[in-house]
ROZA-783083 format. One record per residue: residue number from 1; residue in one letter; x, y, z of N, C-alpha, C in turn. Coordinates in pm, whole numbers, plus 50000, padded with zeros to 5 digits. Layout:
# residues N
NUM;A;X;Y;Z;X;Y;Z;X;Y;Z
...
# end
This chain:
# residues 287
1;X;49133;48324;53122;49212;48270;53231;49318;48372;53270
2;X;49363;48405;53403;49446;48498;53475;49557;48450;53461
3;X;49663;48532;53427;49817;48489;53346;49870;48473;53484
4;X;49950;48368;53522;50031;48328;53599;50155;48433;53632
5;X;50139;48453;53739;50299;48487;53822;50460;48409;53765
6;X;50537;48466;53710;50586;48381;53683;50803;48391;53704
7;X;50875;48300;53696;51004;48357;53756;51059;48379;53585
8;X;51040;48447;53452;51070;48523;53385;51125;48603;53362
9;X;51263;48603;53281;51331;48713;53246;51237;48845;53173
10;X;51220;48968;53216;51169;49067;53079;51315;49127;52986
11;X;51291;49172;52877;51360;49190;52812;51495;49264;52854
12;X;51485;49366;52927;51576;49449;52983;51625;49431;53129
13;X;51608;49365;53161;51608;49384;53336;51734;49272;53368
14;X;51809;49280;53487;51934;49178;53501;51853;49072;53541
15;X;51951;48998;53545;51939;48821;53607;51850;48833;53745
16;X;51906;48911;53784;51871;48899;53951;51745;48914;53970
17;X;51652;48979;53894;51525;49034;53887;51422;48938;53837
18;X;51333;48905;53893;51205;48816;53821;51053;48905;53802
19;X;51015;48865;53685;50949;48952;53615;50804;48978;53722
20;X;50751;49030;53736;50660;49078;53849;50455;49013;53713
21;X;50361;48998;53832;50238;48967;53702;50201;49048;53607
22;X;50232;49198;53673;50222;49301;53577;50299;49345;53468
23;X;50413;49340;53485;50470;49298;53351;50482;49206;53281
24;X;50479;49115;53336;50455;48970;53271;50328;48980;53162
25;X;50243;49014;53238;50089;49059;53120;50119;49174;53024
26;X;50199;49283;53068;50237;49372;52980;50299;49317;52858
27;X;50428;49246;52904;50517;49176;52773;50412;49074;52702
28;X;50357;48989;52749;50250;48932;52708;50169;48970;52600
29;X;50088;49054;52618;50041;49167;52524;50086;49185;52431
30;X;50193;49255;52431;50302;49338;52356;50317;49232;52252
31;X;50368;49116;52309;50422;48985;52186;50296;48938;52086
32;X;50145;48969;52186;50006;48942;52136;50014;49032;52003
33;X;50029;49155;52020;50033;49275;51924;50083;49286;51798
34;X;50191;49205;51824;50302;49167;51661;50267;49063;51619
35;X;50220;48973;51643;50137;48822;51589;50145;48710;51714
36;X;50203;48714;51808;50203;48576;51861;50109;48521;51895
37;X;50043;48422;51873;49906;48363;51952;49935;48402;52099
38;X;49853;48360;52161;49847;48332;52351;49967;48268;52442
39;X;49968;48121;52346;49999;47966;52369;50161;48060;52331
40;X;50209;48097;52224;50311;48142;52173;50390;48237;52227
41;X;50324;48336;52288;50310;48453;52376;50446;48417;52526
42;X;50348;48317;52629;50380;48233;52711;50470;48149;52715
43;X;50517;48083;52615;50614;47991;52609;50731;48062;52606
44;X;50704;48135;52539;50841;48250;52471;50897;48302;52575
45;X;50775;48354;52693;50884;48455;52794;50910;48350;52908
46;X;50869;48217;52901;50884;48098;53018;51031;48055;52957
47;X;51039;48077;52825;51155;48003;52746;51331;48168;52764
48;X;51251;48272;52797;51352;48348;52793;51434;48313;52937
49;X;51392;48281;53079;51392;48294;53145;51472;48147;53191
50;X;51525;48090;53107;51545;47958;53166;51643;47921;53008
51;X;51802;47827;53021;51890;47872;52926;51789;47717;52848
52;X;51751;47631;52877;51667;47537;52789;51511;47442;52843
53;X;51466;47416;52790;51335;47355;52870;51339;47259;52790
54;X;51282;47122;52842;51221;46994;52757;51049;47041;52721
55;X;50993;46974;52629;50860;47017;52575;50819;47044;52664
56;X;50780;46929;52732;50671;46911;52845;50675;46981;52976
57;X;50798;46987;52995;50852;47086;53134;50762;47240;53105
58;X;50843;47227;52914;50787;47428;52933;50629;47386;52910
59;X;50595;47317;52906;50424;47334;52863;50372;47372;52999
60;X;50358;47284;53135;50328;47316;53248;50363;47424;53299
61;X;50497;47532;53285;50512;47587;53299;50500;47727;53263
62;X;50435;47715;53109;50362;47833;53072;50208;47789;53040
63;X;50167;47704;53106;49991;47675;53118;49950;47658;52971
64;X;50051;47550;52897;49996;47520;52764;49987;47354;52765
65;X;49839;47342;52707;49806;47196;52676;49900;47093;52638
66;X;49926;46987;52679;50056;46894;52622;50058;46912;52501
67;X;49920;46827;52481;49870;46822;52307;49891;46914;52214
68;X;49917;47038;52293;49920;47161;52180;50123;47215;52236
69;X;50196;47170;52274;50312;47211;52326;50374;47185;52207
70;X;50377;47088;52149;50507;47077;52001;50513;47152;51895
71;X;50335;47180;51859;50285;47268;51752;50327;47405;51808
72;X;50302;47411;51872;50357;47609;51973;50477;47587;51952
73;X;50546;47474;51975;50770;47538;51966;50776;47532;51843
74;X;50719;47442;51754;50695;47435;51605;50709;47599;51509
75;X;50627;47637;51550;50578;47766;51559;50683;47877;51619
76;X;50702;47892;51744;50821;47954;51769;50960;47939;51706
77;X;51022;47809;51630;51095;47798;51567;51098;47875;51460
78;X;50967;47843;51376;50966;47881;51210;51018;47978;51231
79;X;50893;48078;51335;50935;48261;51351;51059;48313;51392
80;X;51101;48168;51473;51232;48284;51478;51314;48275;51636
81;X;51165;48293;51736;51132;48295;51859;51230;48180;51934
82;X;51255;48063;51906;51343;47989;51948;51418;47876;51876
83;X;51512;47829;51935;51559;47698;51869;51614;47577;51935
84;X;51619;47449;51862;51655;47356;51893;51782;47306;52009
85;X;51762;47210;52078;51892;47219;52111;51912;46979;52118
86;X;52007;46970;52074;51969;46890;52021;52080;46770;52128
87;X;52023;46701;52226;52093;46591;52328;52048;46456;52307
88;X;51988;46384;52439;51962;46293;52447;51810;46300;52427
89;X;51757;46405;52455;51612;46475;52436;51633;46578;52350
90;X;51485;46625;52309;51512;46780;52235;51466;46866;52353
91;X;51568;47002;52310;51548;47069;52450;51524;47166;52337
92;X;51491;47281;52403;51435;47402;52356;51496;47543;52424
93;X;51551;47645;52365;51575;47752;52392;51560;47851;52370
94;X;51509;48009;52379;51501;48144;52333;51618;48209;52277
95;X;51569;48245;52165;51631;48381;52047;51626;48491;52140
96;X;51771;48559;52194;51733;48713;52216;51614;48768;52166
97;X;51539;48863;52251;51487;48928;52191;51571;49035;52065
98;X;51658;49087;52101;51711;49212;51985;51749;49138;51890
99;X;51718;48983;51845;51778;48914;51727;51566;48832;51657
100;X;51513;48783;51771;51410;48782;51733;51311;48840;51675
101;X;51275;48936;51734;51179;49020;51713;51218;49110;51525
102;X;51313;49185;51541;51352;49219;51407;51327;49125;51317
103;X;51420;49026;51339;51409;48897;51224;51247;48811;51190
104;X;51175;48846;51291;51020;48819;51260;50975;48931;51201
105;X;50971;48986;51238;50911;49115;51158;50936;49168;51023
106;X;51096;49141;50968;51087;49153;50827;51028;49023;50770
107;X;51071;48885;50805;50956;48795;50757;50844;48787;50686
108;X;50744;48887;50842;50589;48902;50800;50610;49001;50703
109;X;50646;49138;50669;50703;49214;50619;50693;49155;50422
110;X;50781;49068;50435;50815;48942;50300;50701;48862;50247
111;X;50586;48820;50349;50536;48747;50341;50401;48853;50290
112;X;50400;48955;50311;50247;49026;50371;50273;49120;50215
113;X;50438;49136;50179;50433;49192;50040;50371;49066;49954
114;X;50431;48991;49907;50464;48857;49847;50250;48802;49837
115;X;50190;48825;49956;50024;48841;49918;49974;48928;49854
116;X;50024;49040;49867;49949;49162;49854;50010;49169;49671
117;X;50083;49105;49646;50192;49112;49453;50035;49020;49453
118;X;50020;48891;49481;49919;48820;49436;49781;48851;49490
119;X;49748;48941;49545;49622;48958;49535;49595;49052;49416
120;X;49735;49116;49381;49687;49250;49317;49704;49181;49150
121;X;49739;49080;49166;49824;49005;48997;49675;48900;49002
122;X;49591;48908;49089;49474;48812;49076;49336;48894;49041
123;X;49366;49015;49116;49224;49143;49093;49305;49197;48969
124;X;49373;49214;48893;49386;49279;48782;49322;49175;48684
125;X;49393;49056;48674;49301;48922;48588;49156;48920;48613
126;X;49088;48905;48745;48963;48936;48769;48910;49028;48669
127;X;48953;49174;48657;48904;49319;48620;48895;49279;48534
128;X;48998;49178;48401;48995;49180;48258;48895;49111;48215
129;X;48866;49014;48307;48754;48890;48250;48631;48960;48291
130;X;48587;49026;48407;48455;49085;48392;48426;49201;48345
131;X;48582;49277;48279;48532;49354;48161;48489;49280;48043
132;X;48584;49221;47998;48542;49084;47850;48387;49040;47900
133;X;48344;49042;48014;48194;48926;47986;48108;49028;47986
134;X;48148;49173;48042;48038;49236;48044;48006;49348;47874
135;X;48079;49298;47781;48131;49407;47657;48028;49399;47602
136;X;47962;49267;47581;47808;49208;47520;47721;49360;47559
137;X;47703;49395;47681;47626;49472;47769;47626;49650;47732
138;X;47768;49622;47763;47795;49743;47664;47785;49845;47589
139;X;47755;49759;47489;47779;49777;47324;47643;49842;47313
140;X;47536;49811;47433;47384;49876;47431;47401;49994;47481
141;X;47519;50045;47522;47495;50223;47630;47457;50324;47577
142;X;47374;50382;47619;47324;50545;47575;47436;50672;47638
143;X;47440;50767;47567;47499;50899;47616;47559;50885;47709
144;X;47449;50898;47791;47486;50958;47923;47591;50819;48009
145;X;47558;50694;47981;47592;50586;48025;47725;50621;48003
146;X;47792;50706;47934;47986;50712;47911;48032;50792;47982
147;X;47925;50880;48106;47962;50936;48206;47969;50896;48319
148;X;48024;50900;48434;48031;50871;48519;48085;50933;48641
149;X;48023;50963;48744;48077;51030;48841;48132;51008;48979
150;X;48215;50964;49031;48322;50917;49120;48337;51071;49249
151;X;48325;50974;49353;48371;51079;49412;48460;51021;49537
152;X;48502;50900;49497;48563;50831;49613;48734;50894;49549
153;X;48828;50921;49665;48953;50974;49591;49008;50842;49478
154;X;49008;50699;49573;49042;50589;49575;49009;50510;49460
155;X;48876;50537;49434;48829;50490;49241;48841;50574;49170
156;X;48823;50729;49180;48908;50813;49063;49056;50768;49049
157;X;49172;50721;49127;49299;50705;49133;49289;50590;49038
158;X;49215;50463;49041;49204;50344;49004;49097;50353;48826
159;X;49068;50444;48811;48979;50470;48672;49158;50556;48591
160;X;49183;50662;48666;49340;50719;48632;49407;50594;48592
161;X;49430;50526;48673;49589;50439;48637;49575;50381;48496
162;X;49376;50273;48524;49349;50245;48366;49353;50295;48274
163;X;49294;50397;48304;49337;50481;48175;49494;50495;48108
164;X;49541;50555;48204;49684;50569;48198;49787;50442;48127
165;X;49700;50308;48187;49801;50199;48138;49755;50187;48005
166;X;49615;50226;47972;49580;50161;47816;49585;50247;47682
167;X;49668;50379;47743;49665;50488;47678;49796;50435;47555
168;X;49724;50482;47419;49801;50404;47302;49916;50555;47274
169;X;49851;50653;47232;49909;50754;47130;49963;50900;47246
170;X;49841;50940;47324;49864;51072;47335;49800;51148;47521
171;X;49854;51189;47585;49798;51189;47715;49811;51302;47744
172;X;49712;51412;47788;49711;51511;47827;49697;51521;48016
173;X;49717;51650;48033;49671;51668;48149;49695;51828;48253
174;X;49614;51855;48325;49574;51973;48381;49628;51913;48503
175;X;49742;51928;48556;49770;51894;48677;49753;51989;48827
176;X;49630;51966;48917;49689;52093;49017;49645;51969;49180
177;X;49715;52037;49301;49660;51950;49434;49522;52022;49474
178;X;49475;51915;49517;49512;51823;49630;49521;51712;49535
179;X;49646;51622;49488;49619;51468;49439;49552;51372;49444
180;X;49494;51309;49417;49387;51160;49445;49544;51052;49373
181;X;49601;51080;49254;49753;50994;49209;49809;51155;49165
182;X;49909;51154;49180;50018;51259;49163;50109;51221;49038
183;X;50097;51276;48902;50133;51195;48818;50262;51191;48790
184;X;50353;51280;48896;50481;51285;48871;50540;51121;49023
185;X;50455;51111;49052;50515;51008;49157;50440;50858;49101
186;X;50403;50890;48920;50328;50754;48888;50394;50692;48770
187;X;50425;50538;48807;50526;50478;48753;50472;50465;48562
188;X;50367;50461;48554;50248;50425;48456;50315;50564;48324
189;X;50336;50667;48437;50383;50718;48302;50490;50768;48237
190;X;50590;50723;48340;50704;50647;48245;50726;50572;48123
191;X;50627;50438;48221;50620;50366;48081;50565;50387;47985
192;X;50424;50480;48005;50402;50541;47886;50424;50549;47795
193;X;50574;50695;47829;50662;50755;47771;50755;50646;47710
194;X;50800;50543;47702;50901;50430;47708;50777;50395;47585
195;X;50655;50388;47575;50589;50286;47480;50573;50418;47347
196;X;50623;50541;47371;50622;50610;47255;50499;50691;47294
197;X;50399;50723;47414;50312;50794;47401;50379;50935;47425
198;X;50276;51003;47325;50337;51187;47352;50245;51216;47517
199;X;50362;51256;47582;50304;51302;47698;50288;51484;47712
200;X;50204;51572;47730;50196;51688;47766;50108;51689;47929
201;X;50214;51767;48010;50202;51833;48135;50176;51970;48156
202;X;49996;52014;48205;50029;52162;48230;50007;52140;48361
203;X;50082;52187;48471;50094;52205;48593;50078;52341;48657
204;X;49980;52371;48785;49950;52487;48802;50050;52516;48936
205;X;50138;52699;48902;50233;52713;48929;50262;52681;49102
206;X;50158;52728;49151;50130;52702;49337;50172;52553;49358
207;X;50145;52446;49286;50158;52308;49341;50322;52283;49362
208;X;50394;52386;49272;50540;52327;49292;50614;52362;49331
209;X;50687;52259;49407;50784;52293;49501;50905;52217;49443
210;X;51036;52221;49500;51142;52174;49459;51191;52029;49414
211;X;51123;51948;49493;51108;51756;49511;51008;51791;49346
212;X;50895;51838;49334;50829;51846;49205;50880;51877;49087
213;X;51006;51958;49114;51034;52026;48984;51220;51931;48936
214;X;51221;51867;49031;51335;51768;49033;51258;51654;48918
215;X;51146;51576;48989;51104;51501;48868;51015;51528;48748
216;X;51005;51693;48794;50970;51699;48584;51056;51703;48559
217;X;51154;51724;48561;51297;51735;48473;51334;51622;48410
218;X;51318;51492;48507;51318;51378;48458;51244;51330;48364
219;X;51080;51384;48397;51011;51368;48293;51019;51399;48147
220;X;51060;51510;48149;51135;51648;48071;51271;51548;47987
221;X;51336;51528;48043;51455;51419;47938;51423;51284;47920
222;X;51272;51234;47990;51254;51105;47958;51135;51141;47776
223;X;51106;51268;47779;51063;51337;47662;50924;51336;47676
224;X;50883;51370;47806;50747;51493;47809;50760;51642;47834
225;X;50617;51681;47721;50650;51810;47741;50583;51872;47874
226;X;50643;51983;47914;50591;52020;48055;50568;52174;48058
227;X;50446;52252;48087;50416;52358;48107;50386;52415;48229
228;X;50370;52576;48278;50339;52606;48388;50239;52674;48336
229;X;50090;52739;48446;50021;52850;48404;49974;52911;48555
230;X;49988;52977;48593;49934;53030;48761;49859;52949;48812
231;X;49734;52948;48733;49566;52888;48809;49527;52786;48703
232;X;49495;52695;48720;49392;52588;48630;49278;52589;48646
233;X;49119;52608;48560;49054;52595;48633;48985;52413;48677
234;X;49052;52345;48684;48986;52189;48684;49133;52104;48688
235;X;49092;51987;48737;49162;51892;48743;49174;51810;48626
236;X;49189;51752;48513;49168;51688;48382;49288;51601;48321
237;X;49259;51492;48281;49289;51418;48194;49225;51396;48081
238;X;49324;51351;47993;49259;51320;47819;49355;51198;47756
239;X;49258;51066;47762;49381;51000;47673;49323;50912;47525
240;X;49439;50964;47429;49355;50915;47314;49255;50993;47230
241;X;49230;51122;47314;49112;51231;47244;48997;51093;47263
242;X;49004;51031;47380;48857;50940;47374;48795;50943;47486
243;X;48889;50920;47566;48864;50935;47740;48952;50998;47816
244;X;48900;51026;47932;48928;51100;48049;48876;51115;48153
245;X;48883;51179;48236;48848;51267;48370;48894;51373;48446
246;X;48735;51454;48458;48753;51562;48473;48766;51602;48624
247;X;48780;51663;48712;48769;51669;48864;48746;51834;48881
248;X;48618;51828;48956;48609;51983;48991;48583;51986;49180
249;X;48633;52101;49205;48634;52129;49367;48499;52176;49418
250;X;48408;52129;49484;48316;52104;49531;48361;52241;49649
251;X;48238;52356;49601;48252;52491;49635;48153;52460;49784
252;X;48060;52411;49810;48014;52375;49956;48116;52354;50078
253;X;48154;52250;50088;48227;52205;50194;48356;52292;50243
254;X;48357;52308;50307;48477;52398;50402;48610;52333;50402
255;X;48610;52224;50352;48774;52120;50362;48761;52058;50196
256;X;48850;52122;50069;48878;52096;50003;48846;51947;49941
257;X;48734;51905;49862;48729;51798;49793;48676;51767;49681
258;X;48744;51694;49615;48733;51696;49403;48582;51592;49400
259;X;48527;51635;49266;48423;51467;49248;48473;51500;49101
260;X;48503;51370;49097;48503;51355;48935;48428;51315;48853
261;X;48419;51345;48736;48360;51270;48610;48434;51206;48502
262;X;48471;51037;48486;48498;51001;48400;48441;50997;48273
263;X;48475;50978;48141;48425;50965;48033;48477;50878;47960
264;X;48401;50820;47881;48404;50758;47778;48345;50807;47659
265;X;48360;50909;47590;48291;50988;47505;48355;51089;47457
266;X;48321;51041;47318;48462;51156;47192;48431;51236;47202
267;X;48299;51326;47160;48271;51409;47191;48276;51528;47292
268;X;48312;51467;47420;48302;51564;47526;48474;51526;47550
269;X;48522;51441;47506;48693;51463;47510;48705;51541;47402
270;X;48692;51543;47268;48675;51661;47190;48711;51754;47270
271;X;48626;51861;47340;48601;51953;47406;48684;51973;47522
272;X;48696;51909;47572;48838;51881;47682;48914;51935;47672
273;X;48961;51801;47523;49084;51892;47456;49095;51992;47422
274;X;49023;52074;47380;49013;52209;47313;49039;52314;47407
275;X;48964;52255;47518;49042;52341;47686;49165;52336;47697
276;X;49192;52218;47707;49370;52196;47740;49377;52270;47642
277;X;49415;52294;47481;49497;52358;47403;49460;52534;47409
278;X;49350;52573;47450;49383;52684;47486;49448;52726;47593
279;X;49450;52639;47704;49568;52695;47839;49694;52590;47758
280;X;49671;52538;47701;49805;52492;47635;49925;52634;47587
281;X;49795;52703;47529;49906;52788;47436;49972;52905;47534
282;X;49870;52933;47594;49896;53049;47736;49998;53054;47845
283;X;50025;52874;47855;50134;52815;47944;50295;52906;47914
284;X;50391;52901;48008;50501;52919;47978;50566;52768;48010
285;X;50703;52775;47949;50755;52658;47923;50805;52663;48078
286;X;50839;52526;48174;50834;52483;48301;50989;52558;48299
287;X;51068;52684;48385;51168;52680;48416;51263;52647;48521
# end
C-alpha cells in the first residue's frame, strides 16, 4: 500500500514546514531500519506532528487498523517512542526524537547482549552433554581419528579456547599473525595463569608492536614466561604435553591463510613439544 501524504513534523525541519511524501517514506524507512514495524513506523511520525492524539483519531490518521491501534501505542510506549497523557481520555504523545531513538537503541543493545550471555551459557551446556554421550564412541578411535583438520578460522578459535579452558598444568605456544584468537587479547589465559598453569609465550619478533608488548608485560607480572625469536616456523599450541594445534600457511593461495591440525595424541604432542623447546632455547628473553 502507497504511504500517505501526510501534515508531519520530520525530525529537523521548523513548525512551519509539513513533511512532503518523499520524505515522509524516507523517515519511514529509516524508523523500518532500527526495528519499528510498519504500523509503528506511521504512528510515530503522525504522533510527532501533532502535541497529542486520542487512539482512534491517530489510527485513521496513520492508516492503522482500529483493532491493531492500542497494541501499536502499546508498543511505542515500551520502546520509548511515546507516552501517556492521562485526562478524561487517554491521549497519546511523541518522545523527541534526540531522547527516543538513543534510549531505544541502548535497550535493544541490553536486550540483544542479555540473549546472546544465554545462548552462549546454553551452547556451552549443550557441548558438555554431547561430549558426555558421545565418550562411549570414543573410547573406539584409531590413530589417525586424534587428528583433525580445521580450516575454518572460526572452529580453530573455538577448538583453542577449549583447549585453553581445560588446560590443567602447562601451556605452550608459538605465537605469530595473522590471528584466528590472539592470545594476548584472550581472557582464558589469564585465568589460566590465576588457576596456577605455567604459561610459556614464544612470539615471533615482526608481530609486535607497542599495544602487544604493553600486554605481555602484563602477562609477564601476571607470571608468564615470554620469549622473542625473528621467524617461527608454524603456528602451535601444546596443552598438557597431550593436545594441541598446529597451523601451517597454505603456500598456494596468494592471500595469506592457516589450516590447522588439532590433536589429541601424546605422541605427536611429544614432538611438538620438543619443537617448542628447541626454539625455546634459541629465543631471547621479550625486552
Amino acid at each position: 500500500m502507497p504511504l500517505p501524504k501526510l501534515s508531519v513534523l520530520p525530525f529537523n525541519l521548523p513548525m512551519s514546514r509539513e513533511l512532503s511524501a518523499t520524505d515522509y517514506q524516507r523517515f519511514w524507512r529509516r524508523l523500518r531500519q532500527i526495528g519499528l514495524n510498519a504500523y509503528e513506523a506511521r504512528s510515530y511520525l503522525v504522533l510527532l506532528g501533532h502535541p497529542r492524539f486520542k487512539a482512534l483519531e491517530l489510527a485513521a490518521r496513520a492508516q492503522v487498523p482500529r483493532q491493531k491501534i492500542y497494541e501499536v501505542l502499546d508498543s511505542l510506549v515500551e520502546k520509548g517512542f511515546a507516552h501517556v497523557v492521562q485526562e478524561k481520555t487517554k491521549l497519546f504523545s511523541a518522545v523527541e526524537p534526540s531522547l527516543a531513538l538513543p534510549g531505544y537503541l541502548r535497550r535493544r543493545e541490553e536486550i540483544l547482549r542479555q540473549e546472546i550471555e544465554e545462548q552462549s551459557r546454553q551452547a556451552s551446556a549443550l557441548a558438555e552433554d554431547l561430549d558426555r554421550s558421545l565418550e562411549p564412541a570414543e573410547r573406539g578411535r584409531g590413530a589417525l581419528d586424534s587428528l583433525r583438520i580445521v580450516s575454518s578460522p572460526s572452529q580453530t578459535a573455538n577448538h583453542y579456547r577449549k583447549l585453553l579452558k581445560e588446560v590443567k598444568d602447562e601451556y605452550i605456544e608459538f605465537s605469530k599473525p595473522p590471528y584466528a584468537v590472539d592470545p594476548l587479547d584472550e581472557r582464558l589465559v589469564q585465568q589460566a595463569l590465576q588457576r596456577g598453569v605455567k604459561v610459556r609465550l614464544l612470539l615471533e619478533h615482526t608481530g609486535l608492536d607497542a599495544t602487544h608488548r604493553r600486554k605481555l608485560a602484563e602477562y609477564s607480572r601476571a607470571g608468564a614466561e615470554i620469549r622473542e625469536a625473528p621467524v617461527l616456523p608454524m603456528k602451535l599450541a601444546v596443552f598438557d604435553q597431550a593436545a594441541g594445534l598446529v597451523a601451517l600457511l597454505d603456500p598456494v593461495l596468494t592471500r595469506p591463510t592457516w589450516t590447522a591440525v588439532v590433536f589429541e595424541h601424546p605422541a605427536f604432542a611429544e614432538a611438538m613439544y620438543a619443537l617448542f623447546e628447541n626454539h625455546w632455547k634459541a629465543a631471547r628473553k621479550l625486552t
